[in-house]
C-alpha positions as CSV (number, residue, x, y, z in Angstrom):
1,X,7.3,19.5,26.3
2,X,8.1,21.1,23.1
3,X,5.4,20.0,20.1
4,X,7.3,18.2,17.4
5,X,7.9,20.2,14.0
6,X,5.8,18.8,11.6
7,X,6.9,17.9,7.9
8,X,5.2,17.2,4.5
9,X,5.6,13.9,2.6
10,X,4.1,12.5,-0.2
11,X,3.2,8.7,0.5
12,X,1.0,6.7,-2.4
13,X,-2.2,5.2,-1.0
14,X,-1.6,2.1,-3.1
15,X,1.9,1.1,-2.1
16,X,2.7,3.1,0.6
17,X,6.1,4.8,-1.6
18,X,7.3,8.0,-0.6
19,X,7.7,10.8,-3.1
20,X,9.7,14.1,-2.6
21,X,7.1,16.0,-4.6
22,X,3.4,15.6,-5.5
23,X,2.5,13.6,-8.5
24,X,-0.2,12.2,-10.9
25,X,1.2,8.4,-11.3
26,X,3.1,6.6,-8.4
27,X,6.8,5.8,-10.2
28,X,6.7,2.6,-8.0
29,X,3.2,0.5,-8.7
30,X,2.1,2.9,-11.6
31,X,-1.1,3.6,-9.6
32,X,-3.0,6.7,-11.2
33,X,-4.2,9.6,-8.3
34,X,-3.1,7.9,-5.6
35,X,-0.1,9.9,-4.6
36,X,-1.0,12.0,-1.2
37,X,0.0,14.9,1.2
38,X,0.3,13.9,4.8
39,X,1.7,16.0,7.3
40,X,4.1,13.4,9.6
41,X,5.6,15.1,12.7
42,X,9.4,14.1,13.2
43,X,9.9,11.4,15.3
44,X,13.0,9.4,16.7
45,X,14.0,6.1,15.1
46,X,13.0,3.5,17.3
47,X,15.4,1.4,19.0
48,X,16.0,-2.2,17.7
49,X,14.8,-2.6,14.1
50,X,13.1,-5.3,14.4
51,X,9.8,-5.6,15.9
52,X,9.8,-7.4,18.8
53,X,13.4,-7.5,19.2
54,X,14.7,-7.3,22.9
55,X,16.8,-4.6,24.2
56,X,19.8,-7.0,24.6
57,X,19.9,-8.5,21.3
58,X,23.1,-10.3,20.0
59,X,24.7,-12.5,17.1
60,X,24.5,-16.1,17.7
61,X,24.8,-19.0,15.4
62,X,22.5,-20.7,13.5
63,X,23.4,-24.1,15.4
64,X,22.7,-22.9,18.7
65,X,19.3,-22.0,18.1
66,X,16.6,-24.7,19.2
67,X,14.2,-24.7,17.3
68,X,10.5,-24.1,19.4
69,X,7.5,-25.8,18.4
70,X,4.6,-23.5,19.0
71,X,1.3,-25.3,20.6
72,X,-1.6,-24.4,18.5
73,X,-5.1,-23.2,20.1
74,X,-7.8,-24.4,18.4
75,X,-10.9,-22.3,17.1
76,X,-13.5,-24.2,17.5
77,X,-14.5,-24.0,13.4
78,X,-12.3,-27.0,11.8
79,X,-12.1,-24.9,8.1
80,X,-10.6,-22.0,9.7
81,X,-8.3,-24.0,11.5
82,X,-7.3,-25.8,8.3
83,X,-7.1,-22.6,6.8
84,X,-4.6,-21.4,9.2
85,X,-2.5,-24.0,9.5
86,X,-4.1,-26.2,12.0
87,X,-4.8,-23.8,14.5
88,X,-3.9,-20.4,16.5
89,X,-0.5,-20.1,17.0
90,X,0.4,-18.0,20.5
91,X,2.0,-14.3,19.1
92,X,0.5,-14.5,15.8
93,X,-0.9,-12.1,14.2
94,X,-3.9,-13.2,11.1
95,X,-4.6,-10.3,8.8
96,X,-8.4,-10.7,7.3
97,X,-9.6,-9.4,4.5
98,X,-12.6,-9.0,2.6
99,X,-15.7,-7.4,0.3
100,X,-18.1,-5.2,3.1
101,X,-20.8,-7.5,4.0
102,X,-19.1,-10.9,3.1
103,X,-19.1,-12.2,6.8
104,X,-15.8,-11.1,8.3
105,X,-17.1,-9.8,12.0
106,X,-19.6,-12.7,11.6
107,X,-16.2,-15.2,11.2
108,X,-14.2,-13.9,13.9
109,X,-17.5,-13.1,16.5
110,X,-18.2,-17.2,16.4
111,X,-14.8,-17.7,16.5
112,X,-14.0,-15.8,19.8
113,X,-17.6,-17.2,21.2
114,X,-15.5,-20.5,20.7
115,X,-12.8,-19.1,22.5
116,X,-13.8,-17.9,25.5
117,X,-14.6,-21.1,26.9
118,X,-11.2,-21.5,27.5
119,X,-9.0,-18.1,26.3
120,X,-9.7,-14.8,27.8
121,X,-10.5,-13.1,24.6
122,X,-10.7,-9.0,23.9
123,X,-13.0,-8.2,20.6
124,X,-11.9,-4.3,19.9
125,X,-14.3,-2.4,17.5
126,X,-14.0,0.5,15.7
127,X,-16.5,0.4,13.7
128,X,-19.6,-0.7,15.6
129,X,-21.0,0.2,19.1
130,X,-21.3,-2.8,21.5
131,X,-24.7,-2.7,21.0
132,X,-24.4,-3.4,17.6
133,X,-21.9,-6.0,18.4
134,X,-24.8,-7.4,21.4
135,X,-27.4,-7.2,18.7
136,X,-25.4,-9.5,16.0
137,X,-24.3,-12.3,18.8
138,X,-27.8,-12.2,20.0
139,X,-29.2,-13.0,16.2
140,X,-26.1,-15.4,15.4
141,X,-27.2,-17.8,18.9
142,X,-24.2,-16.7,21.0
143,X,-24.4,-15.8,24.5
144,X,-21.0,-13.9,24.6
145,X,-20.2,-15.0,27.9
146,X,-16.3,-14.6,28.4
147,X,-16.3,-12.2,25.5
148,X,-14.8,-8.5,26.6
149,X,-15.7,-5.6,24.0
150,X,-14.2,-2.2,23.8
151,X,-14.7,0.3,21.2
152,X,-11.3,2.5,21.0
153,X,-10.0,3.5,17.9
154,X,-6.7,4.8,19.6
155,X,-3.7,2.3,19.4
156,X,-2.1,3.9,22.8
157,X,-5.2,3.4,24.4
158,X,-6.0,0.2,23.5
159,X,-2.6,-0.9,24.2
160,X,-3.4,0.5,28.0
161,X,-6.4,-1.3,28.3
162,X,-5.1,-4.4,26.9
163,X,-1.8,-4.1,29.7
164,X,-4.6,-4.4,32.7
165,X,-7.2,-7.3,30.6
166,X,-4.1,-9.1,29.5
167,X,-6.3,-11.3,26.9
168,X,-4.8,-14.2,25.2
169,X,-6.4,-13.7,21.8
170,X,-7.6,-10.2,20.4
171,X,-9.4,-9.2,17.3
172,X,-9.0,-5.7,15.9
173,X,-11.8,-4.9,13.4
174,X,-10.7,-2.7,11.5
175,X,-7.1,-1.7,11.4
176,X,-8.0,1.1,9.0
177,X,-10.1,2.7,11.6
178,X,-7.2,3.2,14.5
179,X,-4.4,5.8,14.5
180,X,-1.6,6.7,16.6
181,X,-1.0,9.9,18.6
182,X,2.0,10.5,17.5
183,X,0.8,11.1,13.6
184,X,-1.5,13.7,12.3
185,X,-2.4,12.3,9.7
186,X,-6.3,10.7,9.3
187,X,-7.2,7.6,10.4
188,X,-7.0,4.9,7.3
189,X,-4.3,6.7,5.6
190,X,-0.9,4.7,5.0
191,X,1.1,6.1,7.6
192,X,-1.8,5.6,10.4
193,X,-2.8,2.0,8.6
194,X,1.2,1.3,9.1
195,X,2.0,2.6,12.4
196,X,-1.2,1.1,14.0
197,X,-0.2,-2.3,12.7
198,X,3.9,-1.9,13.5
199,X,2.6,-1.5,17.1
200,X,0.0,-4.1,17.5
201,X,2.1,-6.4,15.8
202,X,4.9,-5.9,18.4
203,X,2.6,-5.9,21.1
204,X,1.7,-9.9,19.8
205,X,5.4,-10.7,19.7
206,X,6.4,-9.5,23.2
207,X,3.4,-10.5,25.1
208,X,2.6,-13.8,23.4
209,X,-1.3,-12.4,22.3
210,X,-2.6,-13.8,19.3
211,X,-4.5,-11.1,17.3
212,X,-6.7,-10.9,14.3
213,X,-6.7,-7.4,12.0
214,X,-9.6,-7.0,9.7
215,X,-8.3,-5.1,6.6
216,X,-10.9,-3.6,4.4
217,X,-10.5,-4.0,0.5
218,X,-10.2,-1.7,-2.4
219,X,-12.8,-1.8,-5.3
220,X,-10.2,-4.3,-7.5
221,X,-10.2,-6.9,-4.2
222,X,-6.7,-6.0,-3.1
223,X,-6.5,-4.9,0.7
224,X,-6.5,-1.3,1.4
225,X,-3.7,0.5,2.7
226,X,0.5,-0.2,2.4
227,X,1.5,-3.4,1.1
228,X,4.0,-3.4,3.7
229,X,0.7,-4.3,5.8
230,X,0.5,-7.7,4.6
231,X,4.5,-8.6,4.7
232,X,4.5,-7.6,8.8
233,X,1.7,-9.9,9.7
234,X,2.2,-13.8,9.8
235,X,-0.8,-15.0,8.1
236,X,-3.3,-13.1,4.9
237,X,-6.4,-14.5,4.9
238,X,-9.1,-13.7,2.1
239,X,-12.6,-14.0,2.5
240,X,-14.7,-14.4,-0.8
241,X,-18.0,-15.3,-2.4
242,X,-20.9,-13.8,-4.0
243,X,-23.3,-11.5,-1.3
244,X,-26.2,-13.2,-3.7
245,X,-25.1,-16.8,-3.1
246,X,-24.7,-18.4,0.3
247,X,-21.3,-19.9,0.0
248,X,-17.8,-18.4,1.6
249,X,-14.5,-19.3,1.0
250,X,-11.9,-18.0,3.1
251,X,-8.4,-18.5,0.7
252,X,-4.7,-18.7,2.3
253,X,-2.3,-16.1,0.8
254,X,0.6,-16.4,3.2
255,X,1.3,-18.4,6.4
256,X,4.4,-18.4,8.0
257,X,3.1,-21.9,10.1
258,X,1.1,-23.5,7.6
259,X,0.5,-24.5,3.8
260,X,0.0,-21.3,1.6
261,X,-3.4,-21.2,-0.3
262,X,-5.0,-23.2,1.9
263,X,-9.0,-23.5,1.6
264,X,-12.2,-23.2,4.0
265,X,-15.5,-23.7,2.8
266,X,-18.8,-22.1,4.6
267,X,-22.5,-22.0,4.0
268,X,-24.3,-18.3,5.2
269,X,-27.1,-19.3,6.8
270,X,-29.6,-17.1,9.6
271,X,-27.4,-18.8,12.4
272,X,-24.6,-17.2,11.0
273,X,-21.3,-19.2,8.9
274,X,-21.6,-23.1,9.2
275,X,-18.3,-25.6,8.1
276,X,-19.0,-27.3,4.8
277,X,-17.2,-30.7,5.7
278,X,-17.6,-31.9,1.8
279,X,-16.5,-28.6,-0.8
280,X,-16.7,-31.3,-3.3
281,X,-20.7,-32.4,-3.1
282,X,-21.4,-28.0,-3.3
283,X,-18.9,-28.1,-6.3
284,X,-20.7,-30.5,-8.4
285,X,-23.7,-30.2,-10.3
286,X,-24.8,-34.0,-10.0
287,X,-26.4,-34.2,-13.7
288,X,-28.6,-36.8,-13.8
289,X,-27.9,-37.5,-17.4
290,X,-25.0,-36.1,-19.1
291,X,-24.3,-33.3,-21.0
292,X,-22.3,-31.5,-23.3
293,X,-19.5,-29.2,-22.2
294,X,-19.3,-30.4,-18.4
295,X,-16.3,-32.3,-17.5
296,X,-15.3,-32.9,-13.3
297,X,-11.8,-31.7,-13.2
298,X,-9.7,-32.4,-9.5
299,X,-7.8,-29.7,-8.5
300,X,-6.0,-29.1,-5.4
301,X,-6.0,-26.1,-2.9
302,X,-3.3,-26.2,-0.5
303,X,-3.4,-29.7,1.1
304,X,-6.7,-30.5,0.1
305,X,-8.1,-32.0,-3.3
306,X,-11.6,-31.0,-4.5
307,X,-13.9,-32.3,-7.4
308,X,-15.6,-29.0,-9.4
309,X,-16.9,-28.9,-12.4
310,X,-16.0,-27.2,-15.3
311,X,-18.6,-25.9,-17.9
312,X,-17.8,-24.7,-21.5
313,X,-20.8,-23.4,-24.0
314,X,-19.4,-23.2,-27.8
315,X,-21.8,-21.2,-30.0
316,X,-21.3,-19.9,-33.4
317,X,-20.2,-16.3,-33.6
318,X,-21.6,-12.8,-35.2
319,X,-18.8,-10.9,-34.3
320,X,-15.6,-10.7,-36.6
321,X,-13.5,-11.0,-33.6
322,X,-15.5,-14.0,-31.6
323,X,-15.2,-13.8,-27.5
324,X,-13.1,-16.1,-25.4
325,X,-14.6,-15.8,-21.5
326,X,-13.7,-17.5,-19.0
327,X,-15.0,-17.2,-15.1
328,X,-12.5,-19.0,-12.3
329,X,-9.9,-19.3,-14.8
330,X,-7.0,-17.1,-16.8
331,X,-8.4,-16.1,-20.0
332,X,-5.6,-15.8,-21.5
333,X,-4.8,-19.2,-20.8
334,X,-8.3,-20.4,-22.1
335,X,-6.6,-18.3,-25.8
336,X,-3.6,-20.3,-25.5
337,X,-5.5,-23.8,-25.1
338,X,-7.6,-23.2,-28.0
339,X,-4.4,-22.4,-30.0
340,X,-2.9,-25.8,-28.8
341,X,-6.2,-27.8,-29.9
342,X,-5.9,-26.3,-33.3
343,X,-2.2,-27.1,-33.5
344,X,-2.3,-30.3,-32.1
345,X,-6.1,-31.3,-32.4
346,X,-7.2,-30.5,-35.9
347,X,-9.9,-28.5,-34.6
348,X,-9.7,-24.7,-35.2
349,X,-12.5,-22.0,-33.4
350,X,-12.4,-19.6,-35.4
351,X,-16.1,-18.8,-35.9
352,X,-17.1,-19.8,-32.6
353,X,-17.8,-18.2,-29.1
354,X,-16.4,-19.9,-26.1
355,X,-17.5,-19.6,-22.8
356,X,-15.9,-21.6,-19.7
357,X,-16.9,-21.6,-15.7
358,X,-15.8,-23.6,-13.1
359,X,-18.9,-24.0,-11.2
360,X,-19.6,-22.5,-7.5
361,X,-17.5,-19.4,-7.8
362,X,-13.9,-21.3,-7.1
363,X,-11.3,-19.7,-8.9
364,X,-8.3,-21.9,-10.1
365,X,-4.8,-20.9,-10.8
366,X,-3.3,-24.2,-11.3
367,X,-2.2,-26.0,-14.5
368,X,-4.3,-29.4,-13.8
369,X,-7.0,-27.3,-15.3
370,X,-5.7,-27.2,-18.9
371,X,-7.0,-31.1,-19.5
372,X,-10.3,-30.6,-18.3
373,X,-11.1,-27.4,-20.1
374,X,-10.0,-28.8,-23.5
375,X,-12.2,-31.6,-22.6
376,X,-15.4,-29.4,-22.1
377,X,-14.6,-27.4,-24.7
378,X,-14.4,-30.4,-27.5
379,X,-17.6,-32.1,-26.0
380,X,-19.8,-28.9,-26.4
381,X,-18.3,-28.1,-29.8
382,X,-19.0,-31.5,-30.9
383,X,-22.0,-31.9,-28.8
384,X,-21.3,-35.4,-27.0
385,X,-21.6,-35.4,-23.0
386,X,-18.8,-36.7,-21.4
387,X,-19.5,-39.4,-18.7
388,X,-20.7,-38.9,-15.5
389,X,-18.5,-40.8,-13.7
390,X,-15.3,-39.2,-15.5
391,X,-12.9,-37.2,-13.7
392,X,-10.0,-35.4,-16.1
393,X,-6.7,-33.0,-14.8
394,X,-3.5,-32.6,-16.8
395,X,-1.3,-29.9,-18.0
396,X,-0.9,-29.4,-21.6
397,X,2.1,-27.9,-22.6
398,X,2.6,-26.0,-26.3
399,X,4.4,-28.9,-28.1
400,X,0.7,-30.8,-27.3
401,X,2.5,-33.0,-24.4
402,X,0.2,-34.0,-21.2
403,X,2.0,-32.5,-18.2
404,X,2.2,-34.5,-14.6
405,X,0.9,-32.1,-12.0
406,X,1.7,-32.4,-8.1
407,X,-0.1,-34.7,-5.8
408,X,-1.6,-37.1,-8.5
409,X,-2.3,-40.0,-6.4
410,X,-4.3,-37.7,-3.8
411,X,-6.1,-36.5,-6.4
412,X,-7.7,-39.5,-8.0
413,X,-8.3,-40.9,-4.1
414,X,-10.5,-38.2,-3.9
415,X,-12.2,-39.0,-6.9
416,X,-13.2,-42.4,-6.1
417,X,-14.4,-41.3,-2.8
418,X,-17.2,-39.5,-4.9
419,X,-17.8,-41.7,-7.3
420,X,-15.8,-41.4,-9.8
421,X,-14.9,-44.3,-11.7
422,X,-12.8,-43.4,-14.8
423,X,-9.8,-41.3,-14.8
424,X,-7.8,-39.5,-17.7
425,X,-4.7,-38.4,-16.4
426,X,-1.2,-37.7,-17.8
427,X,1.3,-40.6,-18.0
428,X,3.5,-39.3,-15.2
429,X,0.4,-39.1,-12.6
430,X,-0.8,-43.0,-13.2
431,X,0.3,-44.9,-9.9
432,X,1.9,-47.7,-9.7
433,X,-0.1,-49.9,-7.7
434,X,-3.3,-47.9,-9.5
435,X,-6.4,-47.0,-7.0
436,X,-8.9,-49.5,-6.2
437,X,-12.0,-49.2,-8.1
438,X,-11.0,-46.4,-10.3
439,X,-10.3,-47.3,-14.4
440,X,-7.0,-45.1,-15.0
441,X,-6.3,-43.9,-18.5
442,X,-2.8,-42.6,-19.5
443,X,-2.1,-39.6,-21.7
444,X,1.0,-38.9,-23.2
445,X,-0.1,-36.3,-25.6
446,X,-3.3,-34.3,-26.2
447,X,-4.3,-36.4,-29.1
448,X,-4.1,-39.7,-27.0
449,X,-6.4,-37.7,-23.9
450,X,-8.8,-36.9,-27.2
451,X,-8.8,-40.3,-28.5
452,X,-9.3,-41.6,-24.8
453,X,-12.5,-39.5,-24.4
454,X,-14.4,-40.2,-27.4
């Protein structure tokens, strides 16, 4: 058999674009030094596009195709089955991701011990030995009975052995330790990281095999390798928290069978990652008298609302240009909020430092937070705590209007589940019927919410 001719491309590390000549900046992402030579031997196309498609493949309408409600496996670990959707779903495939150290292997090792009570299940490491693997199951409490380990960094070989164990749910750790004989470029590059993954992936779709990738991450927190990684998979999955702290949060970027953003909630502990059943309780500081510049704000993350607190220090500046930080939130936002409470407060910053955290390390992206941090803000620039048992979420848009935000009613449901008693929320978020036990305030504007406060 004749050895195929080999060619040169140029493929950036960051995006996975192909370039026709070497150069400094990728002209697709703008990624500096990232652009690569890879020697790629020429292959064949492979026969029907798409992966997983059968051989026989026709047109058919959209009428006549019943839709199939896939059973879902459960893990055994409630949060990750929240996370995902309510469960496994048969032919998935769950790409994880993470900071070294944070407690991926840890995850998925108790979730296959949970498994194999009932699954067959194949844990695939290239990475770690199996004594390794034997060491860390023995320290977590796990017996590892029904668990099968093979350390094979080869796709076609792992693929063989999988063909005779035939295991109903897989864990790959990491995909950007295999490669494929039929490439000669290194393992982890974005051809090998690509390839490895079309196959595997294919392999789930035709044989039903649920599979979890572990993807390592690059210094900024993205995941290493193509970004065409992530769109092949069904489900992104991203484990963070601080190595110092004991808490993990496991965070939903895309699920093609369940809620996106989606939150899980664990405690690292010496018998490994236990559920935390109540984010909220770990979320709140629990003051035992108030303070300035803490307000509880409910957000939402994917289907579930949680209570956190958000924290704001205002402190007269040195500097000419004073600093604006803010940790779980988009500081640029925090700029534009201040600019609003000027415009529409009376109450100009200038002078001043402001710092703002949401407490425990959760990091929100929604608008509900805009209420809140104007709240902490005022209260530590004025120095008057806010209530304990006042829970605040709103948008406020640039005209000074308070904004409804999605899910209201859920929201202060959960607040009176923990105690919360008072309630300033925009107009468009007060319910009808109200919520038992819980004093409701409307805002309309941002000088109504300020009024309502003081």
């Amino acid at each position: 058999m004749a050895t195929p001719k080999l060619r040169t491309a140029y493929i950036c590390n960051a995006c996975g674009a192909r370039h026709s000549k070497w150069a400094g900046q990728c002209a697709d992402c703008g990624a500096w030094n990232s652009v690569t030579e890879v020697a790629e031997p020429r292959r064949a196309p492979l026969r029907g596009g798409y992966i997983g498609a059968a051989d026989t493949a026709r047109i058919e309408s959209l009428a006549e195709v019943s839709p199939e409600e896939r059973s879902r496996i459960q893990s055994g670990i409630g949060e990750l089955d929240r996370v995902l959707g309510g469960g496994l779903v048969a032919g998935s495939v769950v790409l994880l991701g993470g900071d070294p150290g944070i407690g991926k292997s840890t995850l998925l090792l108790q979730a296959c011990a949970a498994l194999a009570v009932d699954f067959p299940v194949l844990y695939v490491s290239g990475e770690e030995s199996p004594q390794q693997i034997g060491l860390r199951a023995r320290r977590l409490g796990l017996t590892g009975d029904g668990i099968r380990l093979l350390a094979e960094t080869c796709v076609e070989r792992i693929l063989e052995q999988v063909a005779a164990e035939r295991p109903r749910i897989m864990v790959i750790d990491s995909i950007q330790t295999l490669f494929t004989e039929t490439l000669q470029s290194a393992p982890g590059s974005v051809s090998q990281v690509r390839d490895a993954a079309a196959q595997l992936v294919r392999f789930a779709k035709q044989q039903d095999t649920m599979i979890f990738l572990v993807g390592h991450v690059t210094k900024d927190g993205s995941l290493a390798g193509p970004r065409v990684l992530e769109h092949m998979v069904d489900t992104v999955l991203y484990f963070e928290g601080e190595h110092s702290g004991s808490f993990r949060i496991v965070r939903s970027i895309k699920n093609r069978f369940g809620a996106v953003n989606e939150l899980g909630v664990f405690a690292m502990g010496e018998q490994g990652l236990r559920e935390v059943k109540n984010p909220s309780a770990i979320f709140l500081s629990r003051h035992d008298q108030p303070v300035s510049g803490s307000v509880v704000m409910v957000t939402r993350e994917g289907t579930r609302p949680l209570l956190v607190e958000v924290q704001a220090l205002v402190d007269e500046s040195p500097l000419a240009n004073p600093r604006r930080v803010a940790l779980g939130l988009d500081q640029n936002r925090l700029s534009m909020l201040l600019a609003v409470l000027h415009r529409h407060g009376g109450i100009g910053l200038f002078n001043q430092d402001v710092y703002v955290n949401v407490v425990g390390g959760v990091r929100i992206a929604e608008t509900a937070a805009d209420l809140p941090v104007i709240m902490s803000v005022l209260s530590s620039y004025r120095d008057r705590p806010l209530p304990l048992d006042l829970a605040v979420f709103g948008e406020i848009g640039l005209s000074g209007e308070v904004r409804p935000v999605p899910n209201g009613t859920d929201r202060l449901r959960e607040a009176v589940k923990h105690g919360i008693h008072r309630a300033i929320v925009p107009k468009g978020n007060v319910p009808k019927d109200g919520v038992d036990g819980l004093e409701i305030i409307a805002a309309r504007t941002l000088s109504e919410a300020l009024n309502a406060a003081t």
